[in-house]
C-alpha positions as CSV (number, residue, x, y, z in Angstrom):
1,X,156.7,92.1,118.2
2,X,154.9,93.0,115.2
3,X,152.3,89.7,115.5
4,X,152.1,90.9,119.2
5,X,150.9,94.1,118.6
6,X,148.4,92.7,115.9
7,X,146.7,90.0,117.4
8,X,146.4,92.3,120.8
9,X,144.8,95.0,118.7
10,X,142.6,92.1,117.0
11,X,141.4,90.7,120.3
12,X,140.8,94.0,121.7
13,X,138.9,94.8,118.2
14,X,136.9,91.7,118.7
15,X,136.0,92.1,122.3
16,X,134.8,95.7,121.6
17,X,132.9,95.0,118.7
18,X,131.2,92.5,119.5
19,X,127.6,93.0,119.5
20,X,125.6,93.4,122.6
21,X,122.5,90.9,122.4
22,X,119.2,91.9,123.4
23,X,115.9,90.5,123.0
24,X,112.5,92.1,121.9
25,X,110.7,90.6,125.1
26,X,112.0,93.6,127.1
27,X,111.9,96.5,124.9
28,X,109.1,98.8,123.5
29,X,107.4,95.7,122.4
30,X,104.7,93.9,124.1
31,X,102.8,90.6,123.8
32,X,99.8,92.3,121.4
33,X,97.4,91.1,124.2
34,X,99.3,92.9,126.9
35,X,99.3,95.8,124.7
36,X,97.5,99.2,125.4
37,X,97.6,100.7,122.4
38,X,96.8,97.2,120.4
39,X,93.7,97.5,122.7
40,X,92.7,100.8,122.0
41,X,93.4,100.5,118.4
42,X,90.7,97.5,118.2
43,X,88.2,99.9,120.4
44,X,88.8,102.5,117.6
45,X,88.2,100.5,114.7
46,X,85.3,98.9,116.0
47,X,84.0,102.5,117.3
48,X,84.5,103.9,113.4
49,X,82.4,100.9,112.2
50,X,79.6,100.9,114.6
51,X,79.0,104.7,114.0
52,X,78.7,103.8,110.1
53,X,76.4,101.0,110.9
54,X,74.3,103.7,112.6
55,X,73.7,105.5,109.2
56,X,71.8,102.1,107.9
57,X,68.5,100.6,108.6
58,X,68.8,96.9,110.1
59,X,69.2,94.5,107.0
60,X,70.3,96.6,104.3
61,X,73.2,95.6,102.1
62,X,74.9,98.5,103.4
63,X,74.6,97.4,107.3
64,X,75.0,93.8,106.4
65,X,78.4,94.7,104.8
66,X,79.2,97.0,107.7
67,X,78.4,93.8,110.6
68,X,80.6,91.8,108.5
69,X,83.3,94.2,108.4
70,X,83.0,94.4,112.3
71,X,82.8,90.4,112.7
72,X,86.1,90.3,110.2
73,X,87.8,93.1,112.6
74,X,86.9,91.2,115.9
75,X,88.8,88.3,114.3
76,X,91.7,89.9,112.8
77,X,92.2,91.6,116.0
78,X,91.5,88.0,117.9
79,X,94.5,86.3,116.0
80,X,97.3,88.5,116.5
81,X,95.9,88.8,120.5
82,X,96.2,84.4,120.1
83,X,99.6,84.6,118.2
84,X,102.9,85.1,120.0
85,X,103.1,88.6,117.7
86,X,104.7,91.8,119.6
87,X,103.0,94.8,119.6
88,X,104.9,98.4,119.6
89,X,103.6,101.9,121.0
90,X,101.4,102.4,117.7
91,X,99.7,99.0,118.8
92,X,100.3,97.6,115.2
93,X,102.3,94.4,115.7
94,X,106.2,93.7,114.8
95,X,107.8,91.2,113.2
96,X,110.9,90.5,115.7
97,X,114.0,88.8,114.2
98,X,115.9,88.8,116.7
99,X,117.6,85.1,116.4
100,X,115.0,83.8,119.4
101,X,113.3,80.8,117.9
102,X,110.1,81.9,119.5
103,X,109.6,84.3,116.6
104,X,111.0,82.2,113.9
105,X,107.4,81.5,112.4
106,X,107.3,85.2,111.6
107,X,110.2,85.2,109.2
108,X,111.5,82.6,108.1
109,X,108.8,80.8,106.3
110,X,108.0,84.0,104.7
111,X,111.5,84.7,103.9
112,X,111.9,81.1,102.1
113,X,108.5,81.5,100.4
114,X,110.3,85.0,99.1
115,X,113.6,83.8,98.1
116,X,111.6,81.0,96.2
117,X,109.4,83.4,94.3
118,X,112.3,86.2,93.0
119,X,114.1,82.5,91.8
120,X,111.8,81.4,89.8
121,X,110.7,84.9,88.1
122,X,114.9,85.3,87.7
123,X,115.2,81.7,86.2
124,X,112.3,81.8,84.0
125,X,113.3,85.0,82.3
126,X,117.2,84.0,82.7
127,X,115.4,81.0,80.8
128,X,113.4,82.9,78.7
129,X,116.3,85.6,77.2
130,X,118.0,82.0,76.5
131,X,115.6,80.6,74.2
132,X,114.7,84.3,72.5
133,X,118.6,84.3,71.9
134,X,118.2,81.2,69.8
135,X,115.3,82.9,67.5
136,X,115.8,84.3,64.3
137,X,115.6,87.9,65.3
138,X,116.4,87.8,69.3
139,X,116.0,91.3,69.5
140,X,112.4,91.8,68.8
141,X,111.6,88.9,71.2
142,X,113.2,90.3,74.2
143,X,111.1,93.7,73.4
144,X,107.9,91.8,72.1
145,X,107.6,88.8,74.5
146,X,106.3,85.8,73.2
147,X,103.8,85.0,75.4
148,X,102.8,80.9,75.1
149,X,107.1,80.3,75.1
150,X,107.2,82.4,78.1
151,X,104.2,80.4,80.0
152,X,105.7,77.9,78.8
153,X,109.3,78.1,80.3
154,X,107.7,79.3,83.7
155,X,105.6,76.6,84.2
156,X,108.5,74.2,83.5
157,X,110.2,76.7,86.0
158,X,108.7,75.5,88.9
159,X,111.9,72.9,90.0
160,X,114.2,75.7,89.2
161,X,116.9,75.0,92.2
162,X,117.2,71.6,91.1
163,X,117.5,72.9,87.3
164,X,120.1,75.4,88.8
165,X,122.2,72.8,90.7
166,X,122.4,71.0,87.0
167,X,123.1,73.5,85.2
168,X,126.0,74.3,87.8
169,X,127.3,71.0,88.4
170,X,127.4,70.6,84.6
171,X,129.3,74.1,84.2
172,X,126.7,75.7,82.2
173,X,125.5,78.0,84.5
174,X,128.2,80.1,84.4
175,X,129.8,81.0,80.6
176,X,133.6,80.6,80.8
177,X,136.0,83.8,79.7
């Protein structure tokens, strides 16, 4: 009776907390070239620069800068219209991870590049408090880094998964009890 009453109150737990899936297509966010206020925010920016271009004769550093500022905003603004980026009411554009493989571009090669990057600055100075721990006076070098033995051990980082996976396999990553 008992695994009756459990596995009932398990299936009903399941069924009611399950989440409900939904999909950024239609919510508040919009294709950025669909978007209102993505238009109007380009119309503002350009409007802000073409009233400072005003200020400035015709072929003064000052204008020149100014055009290119406008000719970099026209293409900003140009990409995310192109890319399949949502925009939201302040017409600024989202990154949607929402498990739709649409949008995958937007975060996972970002994420990887991330997880990558915090790895190898944790390995090198995992690596790093290693080989200070071997000096004659470990102390000082964790306070006063040793700068060529810590470029050193980061540009010798670079491989650290495969490093780690050795260093795991091996049972050296991890200090016994």
């Amino acid at each position: 009776m008992k695994r009756l009453i459990l596995s009932l109150f398990l299936i009903l737990g399941v069924i009611f907390n399950s989440p409900n899936i939904s999909f950024a297509d239609g919510g508040i966010l919009l294709d950025c070239d669909k978007s209102p206020a993505f238009t109007k925010r380009l119309n503002t920016s350009l409007k802000k620069l073409e009233t400072r271009l005003k200020k400035y004769e015709a072929n003064t550093p000052p204008a020149l800068a100014i055009q290119e500022q406008i000719v970099q905003t026209k293409n900003r603004f140009t990409r995310y219209a192109d890319s399949s980026l949502m925009c939201g009411v302040d017409g600024l554009p989202h990154i949607v991870a929402d498990g739709d493989w649409a949008h995958s571009t937007e975060f996972i090669l970002p994420g990887i590049i991330f997880l990558y990057t915090t790895g190898w600055i944790g390995w090198s100075g995992r690596k790093y408090l290693q080989t200070a721990s071997l000096s004659k006076n470990p102390t000082e070098k964790e306070i006063i880094i040793d700068v060529p033995v810590a470029l050193n051990i980061m540009l010798s980082s670079y491989l650290w998964p495969r490093s780690a996976w050795d260093e795991f396999i091996s049972g050296e990553f991890v200090v016994e009890d």
